[in-house]
C-alpha positions in Angstrom: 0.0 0.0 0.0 1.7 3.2 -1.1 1.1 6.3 0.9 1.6 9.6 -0.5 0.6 12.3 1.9 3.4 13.2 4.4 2.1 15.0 7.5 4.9 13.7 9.8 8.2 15.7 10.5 11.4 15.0 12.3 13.8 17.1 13.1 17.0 15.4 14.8 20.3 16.8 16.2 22.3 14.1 17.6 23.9 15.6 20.4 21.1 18.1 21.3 17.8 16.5 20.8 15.1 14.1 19.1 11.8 16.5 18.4 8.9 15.0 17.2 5.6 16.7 16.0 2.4 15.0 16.1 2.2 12.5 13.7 -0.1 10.2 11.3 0.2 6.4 11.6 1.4 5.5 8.4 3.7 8.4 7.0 6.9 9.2 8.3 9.5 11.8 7.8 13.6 10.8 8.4 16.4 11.8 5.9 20.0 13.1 5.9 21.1 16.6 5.0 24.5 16.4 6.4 27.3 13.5 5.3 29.3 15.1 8.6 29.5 12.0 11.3 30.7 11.4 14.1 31.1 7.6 15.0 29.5 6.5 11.9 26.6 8.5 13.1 25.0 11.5 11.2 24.5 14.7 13.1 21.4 15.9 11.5 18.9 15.8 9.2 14.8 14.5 7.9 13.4 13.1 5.1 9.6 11.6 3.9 9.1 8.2 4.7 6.7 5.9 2.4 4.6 3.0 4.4 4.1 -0.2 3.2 1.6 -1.7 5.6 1.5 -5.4 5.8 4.5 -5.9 4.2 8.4 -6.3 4.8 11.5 -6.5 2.6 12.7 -9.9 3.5 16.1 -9.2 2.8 19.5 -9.5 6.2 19.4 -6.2 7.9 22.5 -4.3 8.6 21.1 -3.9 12.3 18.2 -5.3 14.0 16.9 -3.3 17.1 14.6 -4.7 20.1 15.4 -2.6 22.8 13.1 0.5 23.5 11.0 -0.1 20.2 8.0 1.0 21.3 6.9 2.9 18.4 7.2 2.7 14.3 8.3 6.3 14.9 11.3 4.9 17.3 12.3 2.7 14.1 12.2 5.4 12.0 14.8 7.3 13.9 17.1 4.8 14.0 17.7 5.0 10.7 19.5 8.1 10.7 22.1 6.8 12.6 23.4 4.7 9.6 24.8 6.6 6.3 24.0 3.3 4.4 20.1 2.7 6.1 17.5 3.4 2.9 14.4 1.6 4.3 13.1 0.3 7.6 11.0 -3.2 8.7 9.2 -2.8 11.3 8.1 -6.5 12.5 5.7 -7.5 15.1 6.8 -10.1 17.2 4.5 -12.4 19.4 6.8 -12.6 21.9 8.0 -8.6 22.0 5.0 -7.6 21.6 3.0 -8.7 24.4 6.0 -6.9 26.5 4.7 -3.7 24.2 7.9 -3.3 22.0 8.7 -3.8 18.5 11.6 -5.7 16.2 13.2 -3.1 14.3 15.0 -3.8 11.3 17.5 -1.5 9.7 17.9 -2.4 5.7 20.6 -1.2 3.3 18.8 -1.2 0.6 15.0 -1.4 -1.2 12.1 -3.0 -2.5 13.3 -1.8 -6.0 16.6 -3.6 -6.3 15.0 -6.9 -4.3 11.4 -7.2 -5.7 11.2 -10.5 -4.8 12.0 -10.1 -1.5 9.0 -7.6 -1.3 6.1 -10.4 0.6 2.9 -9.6 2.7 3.6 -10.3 6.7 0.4 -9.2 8.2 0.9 -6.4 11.1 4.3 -5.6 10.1 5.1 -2.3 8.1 7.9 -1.7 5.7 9.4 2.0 5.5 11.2 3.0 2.5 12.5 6.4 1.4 10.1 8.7 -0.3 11.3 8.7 -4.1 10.4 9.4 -7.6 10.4 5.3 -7.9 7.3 5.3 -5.3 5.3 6.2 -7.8 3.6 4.9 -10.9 3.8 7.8 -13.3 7.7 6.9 -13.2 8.9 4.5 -15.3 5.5 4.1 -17.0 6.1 1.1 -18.9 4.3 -1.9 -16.8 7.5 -4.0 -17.1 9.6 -1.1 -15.7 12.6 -1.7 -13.0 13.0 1.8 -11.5 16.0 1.9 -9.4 16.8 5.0 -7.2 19.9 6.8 -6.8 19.4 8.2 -2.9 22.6 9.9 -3.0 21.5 12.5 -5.9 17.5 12.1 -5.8 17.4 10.6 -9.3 16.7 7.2 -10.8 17.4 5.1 -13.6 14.2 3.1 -15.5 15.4 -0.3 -16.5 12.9 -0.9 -19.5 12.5 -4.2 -21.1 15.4 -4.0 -23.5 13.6 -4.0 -26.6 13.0 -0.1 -28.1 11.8 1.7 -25.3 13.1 5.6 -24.3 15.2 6.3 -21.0 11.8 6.9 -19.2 10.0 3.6 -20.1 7.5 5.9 -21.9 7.8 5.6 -25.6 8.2 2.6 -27.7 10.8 3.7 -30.0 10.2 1.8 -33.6 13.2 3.1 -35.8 16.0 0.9 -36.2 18.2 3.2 -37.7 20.5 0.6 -38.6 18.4 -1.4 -40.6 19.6 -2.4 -44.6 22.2 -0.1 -44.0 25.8 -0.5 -45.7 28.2 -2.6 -43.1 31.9 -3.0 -43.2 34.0 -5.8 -41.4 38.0 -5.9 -41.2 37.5 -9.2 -42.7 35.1 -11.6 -44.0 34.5 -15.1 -43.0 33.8 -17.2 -45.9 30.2 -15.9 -47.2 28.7 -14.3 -44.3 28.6 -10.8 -45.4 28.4 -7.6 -43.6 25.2 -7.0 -45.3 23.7 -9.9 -42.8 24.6 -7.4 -40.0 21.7 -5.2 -40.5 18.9 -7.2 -42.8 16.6 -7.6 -40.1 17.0 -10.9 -39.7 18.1 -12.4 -36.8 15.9 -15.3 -35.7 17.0 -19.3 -35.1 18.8 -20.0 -39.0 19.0 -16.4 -39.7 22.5 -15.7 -41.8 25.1 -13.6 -39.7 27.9 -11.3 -40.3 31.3 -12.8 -39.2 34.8 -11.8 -39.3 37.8 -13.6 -39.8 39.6 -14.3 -36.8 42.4 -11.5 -35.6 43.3 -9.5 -32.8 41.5 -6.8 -33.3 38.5 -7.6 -35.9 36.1 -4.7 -36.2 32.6 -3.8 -37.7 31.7 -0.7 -39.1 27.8 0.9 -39.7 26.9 3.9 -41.6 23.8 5.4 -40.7 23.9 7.6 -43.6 23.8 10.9 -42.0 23.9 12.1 -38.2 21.6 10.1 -36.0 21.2 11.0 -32.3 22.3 7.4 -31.0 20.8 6.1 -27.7 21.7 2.9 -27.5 22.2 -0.3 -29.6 20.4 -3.9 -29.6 22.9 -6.4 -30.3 21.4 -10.0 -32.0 24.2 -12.8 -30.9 24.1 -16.0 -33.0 21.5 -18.6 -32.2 23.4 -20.9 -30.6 23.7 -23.2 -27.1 28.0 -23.1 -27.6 29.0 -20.5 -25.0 32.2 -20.0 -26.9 30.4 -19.0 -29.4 28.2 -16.0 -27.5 31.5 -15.6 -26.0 32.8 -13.5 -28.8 30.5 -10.4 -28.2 32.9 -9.5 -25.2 35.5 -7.3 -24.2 34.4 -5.1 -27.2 34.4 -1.6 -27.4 31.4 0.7 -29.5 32.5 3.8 -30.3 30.5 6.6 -32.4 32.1 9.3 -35.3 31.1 11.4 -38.0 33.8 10.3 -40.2 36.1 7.8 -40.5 39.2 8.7 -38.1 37.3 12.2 -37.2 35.8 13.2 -33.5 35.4 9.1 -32.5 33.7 9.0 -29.5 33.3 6.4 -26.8 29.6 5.3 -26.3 30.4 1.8 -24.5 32.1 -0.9 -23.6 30.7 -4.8 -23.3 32.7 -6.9 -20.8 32.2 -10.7 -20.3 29.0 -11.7 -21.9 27.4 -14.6 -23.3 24.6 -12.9 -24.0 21.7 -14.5 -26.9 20.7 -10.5 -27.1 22.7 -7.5 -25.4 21.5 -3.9 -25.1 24.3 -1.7 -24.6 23.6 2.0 -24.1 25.9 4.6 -24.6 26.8 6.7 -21.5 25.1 9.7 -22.8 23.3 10.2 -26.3 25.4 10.8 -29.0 25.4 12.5 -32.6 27.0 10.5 -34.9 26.9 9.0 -38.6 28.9 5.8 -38.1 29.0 3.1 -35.5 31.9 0.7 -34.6 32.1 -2.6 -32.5 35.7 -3.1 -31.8 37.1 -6.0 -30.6 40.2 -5.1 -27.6 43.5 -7.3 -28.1 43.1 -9.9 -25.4 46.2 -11.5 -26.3 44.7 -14.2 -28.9 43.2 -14.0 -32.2 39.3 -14.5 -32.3 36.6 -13.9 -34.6 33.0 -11.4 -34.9 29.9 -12.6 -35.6 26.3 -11.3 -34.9 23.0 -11.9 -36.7 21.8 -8.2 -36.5 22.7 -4.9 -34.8 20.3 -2.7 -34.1 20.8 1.1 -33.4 18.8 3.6 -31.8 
């Protein structure tokens, strides 16, 4: 149950006093607006609190607290005294609770990054910090993964990795890359580089494949400057992990020419990957785009069944 209204405040100074203003049962207000500590212990600082009734993040707490929990508001504040402490559990317990305390459970993380440790425990409430990611009009895609950055108050959808923009919202439909002219730094027999970007990329689908060197290469031109988000990458269909192996340690960089103003978009590491999304680290303007294979030490080939750029 998501609560939005937030009618509870805290103010805390460590080493002067805890204040607390009357309050609503299922809101609460905690957050840090000093990194100076003491201890490992903030000094100050509030933030909005988002209830979860019935529920708990199931996940091992960085510190569980019995003593003196007498209140979801005496949770709360606990929290401040950890840098790392994003959300709270607080769980009723047969046994504590017929002595009219609470368990207390600090957590180092959320709900977001461990949905499926998100479950139902009647009478116990889950406390997470108020973000963007609390709500549904972020991310809006249904299949969304919002993930919150808590030390700069953004947040990062994770969409399904089809065509979809940076906010989940729009489907985007253009493959810019597709029947567009390919070059390789070598050919493999007759898998052209024209099978790079025919849009076809299903199980017996031809693919694009180098010969095998050090540093093999593949080369799309998108004709004229595209703004370039991110690319789709179409491995081979195959079960042999050597095989989906060759995708990694590759670099993609972006340029307008040939040798002119190449600029780094991203790098793939270890993969064996049937499809990879790789966005660049910002969006880029750019005619060409090229996968580049880093010297490992041993010769090895390229081969993809489509790459898709948007």
């Amino acid at each position: 149950m998501k609560i939005r209204s937030m009618n509870l405040f805290f103010g805390i100074f460590l080493r002067i006093s805890l204040v607390i203003l009357p309050s609503c049962c299922r809101c609460q207000q905690i957050k840090r607006l000093s990194t100076v500590q003491t201890n490992s212990s903030v000094q100050y600082g509030f933030a909005n609190m988002v209830a979860h009734v019935n529920h708990i993040l199931d996940v091992t707490p960085i510190q569980v607290i019995t003593s003196n929990i007498t209140s979801n508001s005496n949770c709360i504040a606990h929290c401040i005294n950890f840098d790392t402490c994003t959300s709270t559990n607080v769980v009723v317990q047969n046994a504590l609770a017929s002595a009219g305390h609470l368990e207390c459970q600090l957590l180092g993380t959320d709900r977001f990054r461990n949905s499926t440790s998100f479950v139902e425990q009647i009478g116990s409430t889950h406390y997470a910090i108020s973000h963007d990611c609390e709500w549904e009009d972020t991310c809006i895609n249904p299949y969304h993964k919002c993930i919150p950055h808590y030390d700069n108050d953004t947040y990062e959808c994770l969409c399904p990795f089809q065509t979809y923009d940076e906010h989940c919202m729009n489907e985007l439909t253009e493959n810019m890359a597709i029947h567009k002219p390919v070059l390789m730094s070598t050919t493999y027999g007759n898998q052209y580089s024209s099978y790079c970007t025919d849009g076809e990329f299903g199980p017996g689908s031809s693919i694009c494949h180098t010969d095998s060197s050090k540093n093999g290469w593949i080369q799309i031109d998108l004709g004229s400057r595209k703004i370039i988000t991110f690319l789709i990458l179409h491995n081979r269909h195959t079960e042999n992990l050597n095989l989906l192996r060759r995708l990694s340690q590759t670099d993609i960089n972006v340029f307008d020419s040939p040798g002119n103003n190449q600029r780094f978009c991203t790098h793939i590491g270890d993969t064996v990957a049937l499809v990879y999304f790789a966005r660049c680290t910002k969006p880029l303007l750019a005619r060409y785009v090229k996968l580049s294979q880093l010297d490992i030490g041993s010769s090895r080939y390229m081969s993809l069944a489509e790459i898709m750029v948007y």
